[in-house]
Jmol script that loads the backbone (N, CA, C; Angstrom):
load data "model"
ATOM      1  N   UNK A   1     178.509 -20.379  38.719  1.00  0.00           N
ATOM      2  CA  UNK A   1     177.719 -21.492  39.223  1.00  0.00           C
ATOM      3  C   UNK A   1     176.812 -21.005  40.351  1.00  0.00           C
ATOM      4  N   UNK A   2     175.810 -21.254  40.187  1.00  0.00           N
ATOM      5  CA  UNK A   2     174.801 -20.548  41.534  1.00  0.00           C
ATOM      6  C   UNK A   2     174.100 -21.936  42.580  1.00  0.00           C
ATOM      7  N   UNK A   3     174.572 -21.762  43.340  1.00  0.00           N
ATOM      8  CA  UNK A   3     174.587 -22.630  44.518  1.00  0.00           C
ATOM      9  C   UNK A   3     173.317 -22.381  45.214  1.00  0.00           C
ATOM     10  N   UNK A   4     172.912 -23.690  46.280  1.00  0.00           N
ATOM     11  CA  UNK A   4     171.303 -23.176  47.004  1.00  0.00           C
ATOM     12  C   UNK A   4     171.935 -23.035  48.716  1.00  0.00           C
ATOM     13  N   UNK A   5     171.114 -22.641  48.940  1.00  0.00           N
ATOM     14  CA  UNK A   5     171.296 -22.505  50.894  1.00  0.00           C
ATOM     15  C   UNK A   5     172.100 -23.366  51.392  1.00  0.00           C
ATOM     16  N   UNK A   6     170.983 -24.637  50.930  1.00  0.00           N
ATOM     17  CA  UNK A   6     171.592 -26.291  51.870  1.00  0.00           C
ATOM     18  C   UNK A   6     173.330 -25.798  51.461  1.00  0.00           C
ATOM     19  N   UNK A   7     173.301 -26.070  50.782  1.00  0.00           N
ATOM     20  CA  UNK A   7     175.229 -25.919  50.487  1.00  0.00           C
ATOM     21  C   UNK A   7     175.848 -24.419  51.168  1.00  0.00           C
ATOM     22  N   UNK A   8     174.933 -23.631  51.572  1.00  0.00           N
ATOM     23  CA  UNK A   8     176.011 -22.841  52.463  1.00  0.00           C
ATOM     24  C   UNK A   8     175.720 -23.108  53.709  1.00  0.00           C
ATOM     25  N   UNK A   9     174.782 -23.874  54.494  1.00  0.00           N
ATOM     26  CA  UNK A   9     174.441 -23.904  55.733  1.00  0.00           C
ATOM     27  C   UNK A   9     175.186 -25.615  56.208  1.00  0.00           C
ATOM     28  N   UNK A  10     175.474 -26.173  54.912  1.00  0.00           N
ATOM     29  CA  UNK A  10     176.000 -27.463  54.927  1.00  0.00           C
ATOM     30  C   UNK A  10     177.501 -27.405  55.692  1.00  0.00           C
ATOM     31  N   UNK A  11     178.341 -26.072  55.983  1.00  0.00           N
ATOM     32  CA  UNK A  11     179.600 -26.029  56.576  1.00  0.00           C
ATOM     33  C   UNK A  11     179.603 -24.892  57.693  1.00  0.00           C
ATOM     34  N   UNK A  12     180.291 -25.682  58.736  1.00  0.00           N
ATOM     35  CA  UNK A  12     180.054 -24.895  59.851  1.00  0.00           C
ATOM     36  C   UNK A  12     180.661 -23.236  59.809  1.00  0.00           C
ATOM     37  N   UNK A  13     182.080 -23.451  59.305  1.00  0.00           N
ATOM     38  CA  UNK A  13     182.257 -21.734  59.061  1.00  0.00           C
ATOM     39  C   UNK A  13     181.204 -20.927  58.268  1.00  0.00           C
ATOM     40  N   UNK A  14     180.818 -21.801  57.357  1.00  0.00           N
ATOM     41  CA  UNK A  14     179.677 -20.358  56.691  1.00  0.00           C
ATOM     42  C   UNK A  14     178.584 -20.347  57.442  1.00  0.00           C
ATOM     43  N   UNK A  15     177.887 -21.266  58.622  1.00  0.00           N
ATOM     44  CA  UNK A  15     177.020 -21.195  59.805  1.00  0.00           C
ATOM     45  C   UNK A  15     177.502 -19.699  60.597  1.00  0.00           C
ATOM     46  N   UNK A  16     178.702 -19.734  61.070  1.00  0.00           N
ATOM     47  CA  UNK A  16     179.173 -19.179  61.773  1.00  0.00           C
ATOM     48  C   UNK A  16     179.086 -17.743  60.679  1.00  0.00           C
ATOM     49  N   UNK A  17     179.611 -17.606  59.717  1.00  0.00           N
ATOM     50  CA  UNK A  17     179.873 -16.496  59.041  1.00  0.00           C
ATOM     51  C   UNK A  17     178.580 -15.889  58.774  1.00  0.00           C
ATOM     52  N   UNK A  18     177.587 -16.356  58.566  1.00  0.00           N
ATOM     53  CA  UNK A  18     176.308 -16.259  58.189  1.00  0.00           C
ATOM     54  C   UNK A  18     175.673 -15.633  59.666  1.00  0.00           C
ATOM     55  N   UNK A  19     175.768 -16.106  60.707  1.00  0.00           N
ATOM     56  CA  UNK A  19     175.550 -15.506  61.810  1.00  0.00           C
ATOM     57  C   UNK A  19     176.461 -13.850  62.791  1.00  0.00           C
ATOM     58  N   UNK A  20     177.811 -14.243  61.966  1.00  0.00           N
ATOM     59  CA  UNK A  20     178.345 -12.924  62.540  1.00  0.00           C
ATOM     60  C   UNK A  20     177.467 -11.685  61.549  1.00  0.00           C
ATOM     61  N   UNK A  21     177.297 -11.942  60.219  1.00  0.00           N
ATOM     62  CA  UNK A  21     177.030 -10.835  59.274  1.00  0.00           C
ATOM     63  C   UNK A  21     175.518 -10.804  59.507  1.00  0.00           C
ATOM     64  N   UNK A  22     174.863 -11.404  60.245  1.00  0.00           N
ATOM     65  CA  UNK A  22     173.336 -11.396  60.370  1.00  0.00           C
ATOM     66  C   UNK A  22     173.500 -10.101  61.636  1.00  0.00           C
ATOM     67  N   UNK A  23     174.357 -10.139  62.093  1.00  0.00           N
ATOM     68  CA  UNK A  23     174.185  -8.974  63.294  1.00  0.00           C
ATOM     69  C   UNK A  23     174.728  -7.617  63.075  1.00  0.00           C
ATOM     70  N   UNK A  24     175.826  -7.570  62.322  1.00  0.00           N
ATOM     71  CA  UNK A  24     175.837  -6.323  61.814  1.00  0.00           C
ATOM     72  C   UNK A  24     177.018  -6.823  60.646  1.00  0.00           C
ATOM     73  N   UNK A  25     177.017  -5.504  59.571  1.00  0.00           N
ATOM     74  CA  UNK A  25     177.645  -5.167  58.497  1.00  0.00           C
ATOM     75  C   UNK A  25     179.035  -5.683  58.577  1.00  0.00           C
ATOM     76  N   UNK A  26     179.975  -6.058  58.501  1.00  0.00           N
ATOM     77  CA  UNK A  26     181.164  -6.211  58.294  1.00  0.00           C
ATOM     78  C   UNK A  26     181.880  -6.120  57.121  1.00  0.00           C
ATOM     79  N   UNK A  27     183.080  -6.091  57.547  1.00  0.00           N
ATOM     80  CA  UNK A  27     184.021  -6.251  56.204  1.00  0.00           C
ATOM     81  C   UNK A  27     184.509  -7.198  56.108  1.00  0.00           C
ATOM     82  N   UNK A  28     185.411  -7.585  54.947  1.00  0.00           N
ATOM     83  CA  UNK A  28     186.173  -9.760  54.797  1.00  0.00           C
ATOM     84  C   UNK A  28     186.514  -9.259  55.702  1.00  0.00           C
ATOM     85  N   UNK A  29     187.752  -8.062  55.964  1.00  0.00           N
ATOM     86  CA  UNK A  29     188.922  -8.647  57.582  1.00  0.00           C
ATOM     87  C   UNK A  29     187.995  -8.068  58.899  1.00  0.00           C
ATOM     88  N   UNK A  30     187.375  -7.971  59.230  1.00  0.00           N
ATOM     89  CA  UNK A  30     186.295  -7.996  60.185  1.00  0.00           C
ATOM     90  C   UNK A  30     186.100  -9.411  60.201  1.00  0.00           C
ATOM     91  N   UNK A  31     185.411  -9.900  59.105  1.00  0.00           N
ATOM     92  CA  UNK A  31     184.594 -11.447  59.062  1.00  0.00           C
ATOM     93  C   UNK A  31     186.038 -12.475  59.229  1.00  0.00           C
ATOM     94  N   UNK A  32     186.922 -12.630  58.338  1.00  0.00           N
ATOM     95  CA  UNK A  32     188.169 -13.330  58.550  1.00  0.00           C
ATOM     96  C   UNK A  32     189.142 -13.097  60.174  1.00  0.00           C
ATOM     97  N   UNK A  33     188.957 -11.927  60.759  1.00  0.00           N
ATOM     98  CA  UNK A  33     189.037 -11.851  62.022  1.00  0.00           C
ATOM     99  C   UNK A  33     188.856 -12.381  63.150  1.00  0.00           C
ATOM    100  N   UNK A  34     187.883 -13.285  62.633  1.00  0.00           N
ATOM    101  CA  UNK A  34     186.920 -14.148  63.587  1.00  0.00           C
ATOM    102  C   UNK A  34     187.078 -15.623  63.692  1.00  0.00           C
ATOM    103  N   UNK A  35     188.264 -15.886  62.497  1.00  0.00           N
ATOM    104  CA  UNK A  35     188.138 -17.603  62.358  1.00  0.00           C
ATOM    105  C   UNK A  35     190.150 -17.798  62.149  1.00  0.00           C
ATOM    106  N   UNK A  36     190.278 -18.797  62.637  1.00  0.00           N
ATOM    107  CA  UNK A  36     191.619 -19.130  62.553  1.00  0.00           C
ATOM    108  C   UNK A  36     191.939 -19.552  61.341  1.00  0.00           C
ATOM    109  N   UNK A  37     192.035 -19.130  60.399  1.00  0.00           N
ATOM    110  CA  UNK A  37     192.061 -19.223  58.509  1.00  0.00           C
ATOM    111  C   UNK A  37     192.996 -18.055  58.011  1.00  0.00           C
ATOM    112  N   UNK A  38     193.196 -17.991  56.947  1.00  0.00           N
ATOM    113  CA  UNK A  38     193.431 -17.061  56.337  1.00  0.00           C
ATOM    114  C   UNK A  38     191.976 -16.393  55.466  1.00  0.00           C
ATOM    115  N   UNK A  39     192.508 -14.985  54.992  1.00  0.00           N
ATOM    116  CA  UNK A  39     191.635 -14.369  54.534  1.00  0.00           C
ATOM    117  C   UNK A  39     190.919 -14.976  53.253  1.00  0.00           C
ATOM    118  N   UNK A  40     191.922 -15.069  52.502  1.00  0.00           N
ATOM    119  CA  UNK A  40     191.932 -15.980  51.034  1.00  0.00           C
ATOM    120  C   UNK A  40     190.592 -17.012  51.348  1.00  0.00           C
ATOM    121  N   UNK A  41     190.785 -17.809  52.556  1.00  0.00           N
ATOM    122  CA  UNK A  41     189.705 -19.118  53.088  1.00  0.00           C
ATOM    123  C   UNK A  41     188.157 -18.402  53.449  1.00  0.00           C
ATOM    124  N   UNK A  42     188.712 -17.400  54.415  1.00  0.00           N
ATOM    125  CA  UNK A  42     187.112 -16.863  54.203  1.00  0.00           C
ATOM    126  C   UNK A  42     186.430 -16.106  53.162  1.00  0.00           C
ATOM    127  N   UNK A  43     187.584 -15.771  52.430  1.00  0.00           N
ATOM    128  CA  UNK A  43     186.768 -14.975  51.301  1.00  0.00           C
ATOM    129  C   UNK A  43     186.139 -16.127  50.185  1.00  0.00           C
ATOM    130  N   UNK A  44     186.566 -17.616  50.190  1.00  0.00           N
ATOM    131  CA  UNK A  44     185.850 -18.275  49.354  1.00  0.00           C
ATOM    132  C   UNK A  44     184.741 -18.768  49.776  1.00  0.00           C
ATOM    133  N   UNK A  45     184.279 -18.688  51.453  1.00  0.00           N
ATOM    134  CA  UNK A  45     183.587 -19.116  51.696  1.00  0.00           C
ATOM    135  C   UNK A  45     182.118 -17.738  51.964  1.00  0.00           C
ATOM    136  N   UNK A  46     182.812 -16.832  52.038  1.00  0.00           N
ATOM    137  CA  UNK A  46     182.071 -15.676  51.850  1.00  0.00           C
ATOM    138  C   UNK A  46     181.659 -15.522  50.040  1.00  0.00           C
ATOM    139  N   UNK A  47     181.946 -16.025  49.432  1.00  0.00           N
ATOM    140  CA  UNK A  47     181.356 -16.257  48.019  1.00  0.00           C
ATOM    141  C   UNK A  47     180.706 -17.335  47.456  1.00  0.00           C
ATOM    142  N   UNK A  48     180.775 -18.638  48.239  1.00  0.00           N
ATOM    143  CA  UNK A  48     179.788 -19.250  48.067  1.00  0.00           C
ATOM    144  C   UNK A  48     178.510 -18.621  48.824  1.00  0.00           C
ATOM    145  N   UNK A  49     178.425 -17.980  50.224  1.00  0.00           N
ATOM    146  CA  UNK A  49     177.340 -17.556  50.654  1.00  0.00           C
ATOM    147  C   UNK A  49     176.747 -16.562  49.490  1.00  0.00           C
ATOM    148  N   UNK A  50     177.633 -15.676  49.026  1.00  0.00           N
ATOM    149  CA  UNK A  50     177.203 -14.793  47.816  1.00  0.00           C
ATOM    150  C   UNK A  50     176.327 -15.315  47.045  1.00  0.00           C
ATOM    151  N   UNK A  51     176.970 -16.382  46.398  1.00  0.00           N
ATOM    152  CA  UNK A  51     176.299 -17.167  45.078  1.00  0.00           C
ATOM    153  C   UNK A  51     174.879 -17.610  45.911  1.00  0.00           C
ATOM    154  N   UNK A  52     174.499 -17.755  47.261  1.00  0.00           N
ATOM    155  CA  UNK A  52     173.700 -18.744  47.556  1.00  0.00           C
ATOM    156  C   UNK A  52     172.566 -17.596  48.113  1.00  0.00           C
ATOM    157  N   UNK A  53     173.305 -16.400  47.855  1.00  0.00           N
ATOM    158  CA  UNK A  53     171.934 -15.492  47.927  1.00  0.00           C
ATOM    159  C   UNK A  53     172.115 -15.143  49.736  1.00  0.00           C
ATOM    160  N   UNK A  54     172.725 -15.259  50.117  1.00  0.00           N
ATOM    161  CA  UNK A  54     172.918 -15.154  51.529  1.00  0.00           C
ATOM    162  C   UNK A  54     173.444 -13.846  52.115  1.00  0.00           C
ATOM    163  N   UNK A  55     174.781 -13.658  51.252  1.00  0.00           N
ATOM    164  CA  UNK A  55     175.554 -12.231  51.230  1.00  0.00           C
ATOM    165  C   UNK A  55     175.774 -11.344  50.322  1.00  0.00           C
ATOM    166  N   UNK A  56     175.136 -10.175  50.705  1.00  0.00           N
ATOM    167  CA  UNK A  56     175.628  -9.255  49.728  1.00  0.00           C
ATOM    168  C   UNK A  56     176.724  -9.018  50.012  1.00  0.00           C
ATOM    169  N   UNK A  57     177.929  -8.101  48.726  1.00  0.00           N
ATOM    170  CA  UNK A  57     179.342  -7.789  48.918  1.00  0.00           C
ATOM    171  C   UNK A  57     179.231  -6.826  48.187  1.00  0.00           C
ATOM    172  N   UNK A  58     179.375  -5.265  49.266  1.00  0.00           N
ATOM    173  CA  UNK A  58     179.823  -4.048  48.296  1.00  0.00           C
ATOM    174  C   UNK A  58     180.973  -3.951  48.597  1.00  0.00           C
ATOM    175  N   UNK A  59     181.036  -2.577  47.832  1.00  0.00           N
ATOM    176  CA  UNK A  59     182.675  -1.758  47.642  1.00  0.00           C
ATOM    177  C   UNK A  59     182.569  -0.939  48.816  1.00  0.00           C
ATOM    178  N   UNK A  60     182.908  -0.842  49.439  1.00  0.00           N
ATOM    179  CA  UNK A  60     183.220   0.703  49.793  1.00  0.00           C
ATOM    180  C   UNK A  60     184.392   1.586  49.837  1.00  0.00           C
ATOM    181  N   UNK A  61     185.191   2.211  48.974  1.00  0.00           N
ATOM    182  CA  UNK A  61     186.286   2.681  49.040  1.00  0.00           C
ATOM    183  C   UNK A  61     187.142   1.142  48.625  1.00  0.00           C
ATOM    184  N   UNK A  62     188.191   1.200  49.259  1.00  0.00           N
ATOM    185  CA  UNK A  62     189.431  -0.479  49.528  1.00  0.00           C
ATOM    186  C   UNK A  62     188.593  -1.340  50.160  1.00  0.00           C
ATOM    187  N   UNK A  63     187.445  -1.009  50.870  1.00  0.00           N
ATOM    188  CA  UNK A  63     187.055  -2.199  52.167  1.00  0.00           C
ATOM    189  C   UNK A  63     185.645  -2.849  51.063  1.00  0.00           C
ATOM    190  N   UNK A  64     185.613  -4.534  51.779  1.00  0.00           N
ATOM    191  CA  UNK A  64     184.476  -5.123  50.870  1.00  0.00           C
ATOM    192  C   UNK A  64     183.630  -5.626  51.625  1.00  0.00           C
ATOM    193  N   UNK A  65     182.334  -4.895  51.791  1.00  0.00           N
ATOM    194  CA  UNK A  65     181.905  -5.148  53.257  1.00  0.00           C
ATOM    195  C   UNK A  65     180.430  -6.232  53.325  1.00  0.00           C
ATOM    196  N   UNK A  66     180.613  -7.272  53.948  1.00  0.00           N
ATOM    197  CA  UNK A  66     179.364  -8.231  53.598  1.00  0.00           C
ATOM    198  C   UNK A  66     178.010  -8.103  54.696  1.00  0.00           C
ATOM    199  N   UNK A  67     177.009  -7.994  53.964  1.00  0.00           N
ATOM    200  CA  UNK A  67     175.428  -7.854  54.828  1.00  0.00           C
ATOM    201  C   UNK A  67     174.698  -8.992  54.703  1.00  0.00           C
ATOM    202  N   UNK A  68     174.251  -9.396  55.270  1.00  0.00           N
ATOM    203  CA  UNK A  68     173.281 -10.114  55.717  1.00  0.00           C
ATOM    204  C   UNK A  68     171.774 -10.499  54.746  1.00  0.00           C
ATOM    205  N   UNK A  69     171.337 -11.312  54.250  1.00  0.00           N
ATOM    206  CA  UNK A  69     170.559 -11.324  53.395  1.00  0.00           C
ATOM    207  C   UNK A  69     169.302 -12.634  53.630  1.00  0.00           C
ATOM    208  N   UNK A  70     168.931 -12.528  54.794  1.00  0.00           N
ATOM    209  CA  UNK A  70     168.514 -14.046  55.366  1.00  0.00           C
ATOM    210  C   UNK A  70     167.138 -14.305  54.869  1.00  0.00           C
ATOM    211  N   UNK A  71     166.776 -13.950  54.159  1.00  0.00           N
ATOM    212  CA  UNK A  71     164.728 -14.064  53.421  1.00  0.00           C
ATOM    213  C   UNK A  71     165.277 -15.765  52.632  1.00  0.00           C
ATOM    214  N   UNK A  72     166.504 -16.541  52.190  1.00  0.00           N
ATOM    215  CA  UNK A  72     166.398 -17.219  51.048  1.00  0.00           C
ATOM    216  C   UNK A  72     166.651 -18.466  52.314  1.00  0.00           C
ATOM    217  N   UNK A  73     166.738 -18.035  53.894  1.00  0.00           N
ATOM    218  CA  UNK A  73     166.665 -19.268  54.679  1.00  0.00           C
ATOM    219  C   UNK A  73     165.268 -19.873  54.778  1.00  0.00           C
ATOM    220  N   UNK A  74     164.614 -18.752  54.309  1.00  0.00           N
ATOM    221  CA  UNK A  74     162.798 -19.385  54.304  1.00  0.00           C
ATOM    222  C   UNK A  74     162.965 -20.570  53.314  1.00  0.00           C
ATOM    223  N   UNK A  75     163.278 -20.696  52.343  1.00  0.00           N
ATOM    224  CA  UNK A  75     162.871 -22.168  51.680  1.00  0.00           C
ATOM    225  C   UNK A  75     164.048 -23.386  52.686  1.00  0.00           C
ATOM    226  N   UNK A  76     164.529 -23.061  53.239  1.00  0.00           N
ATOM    227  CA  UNK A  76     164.900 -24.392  54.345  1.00  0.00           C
ATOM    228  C   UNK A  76     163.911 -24.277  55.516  1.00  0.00           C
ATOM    229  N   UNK A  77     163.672 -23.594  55.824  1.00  0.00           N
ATOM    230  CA  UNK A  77     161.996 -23.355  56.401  1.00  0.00           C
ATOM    231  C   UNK A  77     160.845 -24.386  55.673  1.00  0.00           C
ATOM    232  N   UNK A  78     160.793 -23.934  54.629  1.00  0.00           N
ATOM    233  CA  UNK A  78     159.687 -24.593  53.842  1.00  0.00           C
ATOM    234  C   UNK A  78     160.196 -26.293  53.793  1.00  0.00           C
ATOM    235  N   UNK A  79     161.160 -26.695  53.329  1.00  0.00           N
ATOM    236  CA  UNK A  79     161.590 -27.817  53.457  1.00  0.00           C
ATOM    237  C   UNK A  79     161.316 -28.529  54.753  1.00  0.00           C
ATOM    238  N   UNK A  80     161.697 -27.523  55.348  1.00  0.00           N
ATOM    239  CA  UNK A  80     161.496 -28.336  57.151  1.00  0.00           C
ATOM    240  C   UNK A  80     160.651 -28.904  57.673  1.00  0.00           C
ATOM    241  N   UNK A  81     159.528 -27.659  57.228  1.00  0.00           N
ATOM    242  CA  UNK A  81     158.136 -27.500  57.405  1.00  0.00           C
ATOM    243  C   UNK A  81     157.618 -29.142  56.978  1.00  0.00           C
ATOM    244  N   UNK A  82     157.857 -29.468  56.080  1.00  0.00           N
ATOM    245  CA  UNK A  82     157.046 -30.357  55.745  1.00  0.00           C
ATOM    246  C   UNK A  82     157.028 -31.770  56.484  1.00  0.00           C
ATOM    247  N   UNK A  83     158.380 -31.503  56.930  1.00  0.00           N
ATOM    248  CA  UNK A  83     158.764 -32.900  58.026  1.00  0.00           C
ATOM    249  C   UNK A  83     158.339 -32.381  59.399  1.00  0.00           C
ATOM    250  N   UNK A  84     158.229 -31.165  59.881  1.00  0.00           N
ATOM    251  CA  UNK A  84     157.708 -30.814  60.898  1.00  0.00           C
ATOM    252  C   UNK A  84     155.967 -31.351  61.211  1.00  0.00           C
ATOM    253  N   UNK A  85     155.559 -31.044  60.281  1.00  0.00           N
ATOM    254  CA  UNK A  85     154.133 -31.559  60.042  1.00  0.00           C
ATOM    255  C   UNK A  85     153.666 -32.761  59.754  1.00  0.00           C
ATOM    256  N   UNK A  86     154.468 -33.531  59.346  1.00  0.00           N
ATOM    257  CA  UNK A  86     154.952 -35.380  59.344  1.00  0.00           C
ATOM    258  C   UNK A  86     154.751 -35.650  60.483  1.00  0.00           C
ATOM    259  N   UNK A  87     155.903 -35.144  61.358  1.00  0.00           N
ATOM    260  CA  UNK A  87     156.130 -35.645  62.657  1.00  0.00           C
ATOM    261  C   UNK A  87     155.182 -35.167  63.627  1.00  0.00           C
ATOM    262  N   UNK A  88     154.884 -34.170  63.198  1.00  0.00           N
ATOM    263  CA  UNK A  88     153.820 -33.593  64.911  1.00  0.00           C
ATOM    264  C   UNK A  88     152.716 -34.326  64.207  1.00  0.00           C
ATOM    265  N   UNK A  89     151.654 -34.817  63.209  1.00  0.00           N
ATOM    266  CA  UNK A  89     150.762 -35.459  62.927  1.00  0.00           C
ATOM    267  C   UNK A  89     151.370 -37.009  63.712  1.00  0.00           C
ATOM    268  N   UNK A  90     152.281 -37.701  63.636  1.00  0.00           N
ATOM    269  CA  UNK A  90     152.850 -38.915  64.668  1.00  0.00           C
ATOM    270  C   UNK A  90     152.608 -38.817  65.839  1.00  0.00           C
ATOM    271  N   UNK A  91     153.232 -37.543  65.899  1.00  0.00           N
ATOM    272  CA  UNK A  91     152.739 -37.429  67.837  1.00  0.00           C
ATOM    273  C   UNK A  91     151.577 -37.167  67.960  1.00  0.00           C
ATOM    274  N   UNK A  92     150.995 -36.211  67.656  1.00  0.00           N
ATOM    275  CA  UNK A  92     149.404 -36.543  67.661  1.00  0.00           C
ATOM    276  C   UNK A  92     149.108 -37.728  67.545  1.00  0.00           C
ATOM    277  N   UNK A  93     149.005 -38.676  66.821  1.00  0.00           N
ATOM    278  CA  UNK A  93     148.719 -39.940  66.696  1.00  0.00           C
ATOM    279  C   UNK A  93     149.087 -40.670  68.091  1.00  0.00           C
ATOM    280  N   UNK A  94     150.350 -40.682  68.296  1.00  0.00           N
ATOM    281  CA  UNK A  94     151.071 -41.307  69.585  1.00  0.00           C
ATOM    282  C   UNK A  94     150.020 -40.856  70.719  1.00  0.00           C
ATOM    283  N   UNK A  95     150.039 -39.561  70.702  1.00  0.00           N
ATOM    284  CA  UNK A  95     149.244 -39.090  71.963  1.00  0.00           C
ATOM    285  C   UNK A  95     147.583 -39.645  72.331  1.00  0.00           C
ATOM    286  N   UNK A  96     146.758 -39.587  70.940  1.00  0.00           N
ATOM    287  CA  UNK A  96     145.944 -39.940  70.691  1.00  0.00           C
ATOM    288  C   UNK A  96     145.642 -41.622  71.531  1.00  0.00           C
ATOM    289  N   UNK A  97     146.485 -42.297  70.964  1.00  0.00           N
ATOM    290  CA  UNK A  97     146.560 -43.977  71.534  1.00  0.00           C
ATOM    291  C   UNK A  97     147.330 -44.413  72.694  1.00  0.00           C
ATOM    292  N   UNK A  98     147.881 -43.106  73.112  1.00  0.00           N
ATOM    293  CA  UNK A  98     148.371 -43.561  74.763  1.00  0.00           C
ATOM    294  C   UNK A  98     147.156 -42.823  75.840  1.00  0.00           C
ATOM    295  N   UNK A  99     146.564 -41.549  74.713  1.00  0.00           N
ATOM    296  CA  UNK A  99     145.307 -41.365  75.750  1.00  0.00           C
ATOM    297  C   UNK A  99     144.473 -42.295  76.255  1.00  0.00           C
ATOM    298  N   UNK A 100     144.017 -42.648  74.830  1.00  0.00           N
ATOM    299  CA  UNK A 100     142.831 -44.171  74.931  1.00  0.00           C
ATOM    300  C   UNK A 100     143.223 -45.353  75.693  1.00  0.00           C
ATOM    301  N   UNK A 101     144.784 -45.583  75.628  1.00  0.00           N
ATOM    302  CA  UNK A 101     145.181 -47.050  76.784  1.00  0.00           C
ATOM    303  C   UNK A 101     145.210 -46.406  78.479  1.00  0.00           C
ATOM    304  N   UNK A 102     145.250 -45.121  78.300  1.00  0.00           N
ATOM    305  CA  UNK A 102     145.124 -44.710  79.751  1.00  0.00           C
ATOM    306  C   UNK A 102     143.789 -44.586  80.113  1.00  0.00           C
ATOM    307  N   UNK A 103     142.863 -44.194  79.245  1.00  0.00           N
ATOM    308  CA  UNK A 103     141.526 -44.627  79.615  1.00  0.00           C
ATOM    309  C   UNK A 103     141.045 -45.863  79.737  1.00  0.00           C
ATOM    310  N   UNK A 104     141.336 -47.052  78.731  1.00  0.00           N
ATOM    311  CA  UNK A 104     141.282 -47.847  78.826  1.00  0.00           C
ATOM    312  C   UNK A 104     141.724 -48.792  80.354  1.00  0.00           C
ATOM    313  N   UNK A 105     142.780 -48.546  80.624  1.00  0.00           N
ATOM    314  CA  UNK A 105     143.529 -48.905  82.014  1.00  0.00           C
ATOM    315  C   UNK A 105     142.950 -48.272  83.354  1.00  0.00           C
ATOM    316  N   UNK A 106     142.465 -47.159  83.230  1.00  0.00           N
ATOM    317  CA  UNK A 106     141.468 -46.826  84.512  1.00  0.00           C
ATOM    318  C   UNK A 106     140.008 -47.052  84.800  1.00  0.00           C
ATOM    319  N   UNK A 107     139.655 -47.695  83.158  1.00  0.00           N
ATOM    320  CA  UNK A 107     138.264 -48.052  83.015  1.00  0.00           C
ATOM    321  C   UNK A 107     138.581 -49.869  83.723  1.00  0.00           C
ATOM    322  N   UNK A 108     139.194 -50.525  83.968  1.00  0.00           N
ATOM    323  CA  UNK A 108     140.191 -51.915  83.953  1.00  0.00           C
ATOM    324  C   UNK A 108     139.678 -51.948  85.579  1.00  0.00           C
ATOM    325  N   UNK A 109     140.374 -50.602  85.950  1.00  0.00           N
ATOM    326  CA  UNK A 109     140.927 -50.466  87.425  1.00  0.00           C
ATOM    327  C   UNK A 109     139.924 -50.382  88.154  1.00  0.00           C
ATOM    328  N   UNK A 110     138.964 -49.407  87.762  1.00  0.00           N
ATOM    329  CA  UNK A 110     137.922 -48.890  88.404  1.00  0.00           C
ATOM    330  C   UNK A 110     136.228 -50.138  88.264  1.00  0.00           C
ATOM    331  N   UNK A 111     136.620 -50.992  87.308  1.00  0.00           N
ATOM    332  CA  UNK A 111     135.591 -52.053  86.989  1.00  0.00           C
ATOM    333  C   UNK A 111     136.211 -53.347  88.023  1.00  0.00           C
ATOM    334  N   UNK A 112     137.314 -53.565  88.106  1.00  0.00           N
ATOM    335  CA  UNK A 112     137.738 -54.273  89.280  1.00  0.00           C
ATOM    336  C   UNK A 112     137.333 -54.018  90.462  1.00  0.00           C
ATOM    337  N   UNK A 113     137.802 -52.596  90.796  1.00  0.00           N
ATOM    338  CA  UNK A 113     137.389 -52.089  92.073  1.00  0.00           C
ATOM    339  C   UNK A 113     135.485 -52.595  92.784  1.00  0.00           C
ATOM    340  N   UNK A 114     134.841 -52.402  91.358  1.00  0.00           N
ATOM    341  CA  UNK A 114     133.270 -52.294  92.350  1.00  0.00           C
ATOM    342  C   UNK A 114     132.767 -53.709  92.247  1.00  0.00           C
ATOM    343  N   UNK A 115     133.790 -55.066  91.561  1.00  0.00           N
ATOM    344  CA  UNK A 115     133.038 -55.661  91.692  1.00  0.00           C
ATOM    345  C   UNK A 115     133.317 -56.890  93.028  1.00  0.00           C
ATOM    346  N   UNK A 116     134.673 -56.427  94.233  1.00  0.00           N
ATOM    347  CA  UNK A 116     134.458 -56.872  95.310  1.00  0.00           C
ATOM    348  C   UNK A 116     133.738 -56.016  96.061  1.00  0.00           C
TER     349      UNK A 116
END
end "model"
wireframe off; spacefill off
backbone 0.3
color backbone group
């Protein structure tokens, strides 16, 4: 079954797991080292990251050591992106019409002023 990002970034241990192996190479008991689980627990969650394109898993000798594979976080990027650009076009907007009532309000102030 091949899984997408959202579903490995969707649980905080594979957040976390995803960030220890982004810094350097490890192995499962390196990576399972790190979380109050058993190994068995991180190794399923170290295989959904697999499936999701996140982790590679070689051999080396007995040890199975997971790397880092972060290029497939760009399409949650891209996703983001698009609400990023939603929203800052709002604030622009927002900004836009609190400029004009602040002009508006000193044009108010200053037309009061000259005509005592």
């Amino acid at each position: 079954m091949r899984r997408d990002v959202f579903q490995a970034i969707a649980d905080p241990t594979r957040r976390s797991i995803i960030h220890a192996v982004s810094q350097q190479t490890l192995t499962l008991n390196e990576v399972a080292a790190e979380f109050d689980m058993s190994r068995q627990a991180v190794a399923k969650h170290v295989k959904i990251l697999t499936e999701c394109g996140l982790v590679v898993v070689t051999v080396s000798g007995r040890e199975r050591c997971c790397e880092a594979r972060l290029e497939k976080l760009n399409e949650i990027d891209a996703w983001i992106d698009q609400y990023r650009r939603f929203w800052q076009a709002r604030f622009d907007s927002m900004e836009n019409y609190l400029n004009e009532l602040q002009k508006s309000s000193k044009k108010k102030k200053h037309g009061k002023g000259k005509k005592k």
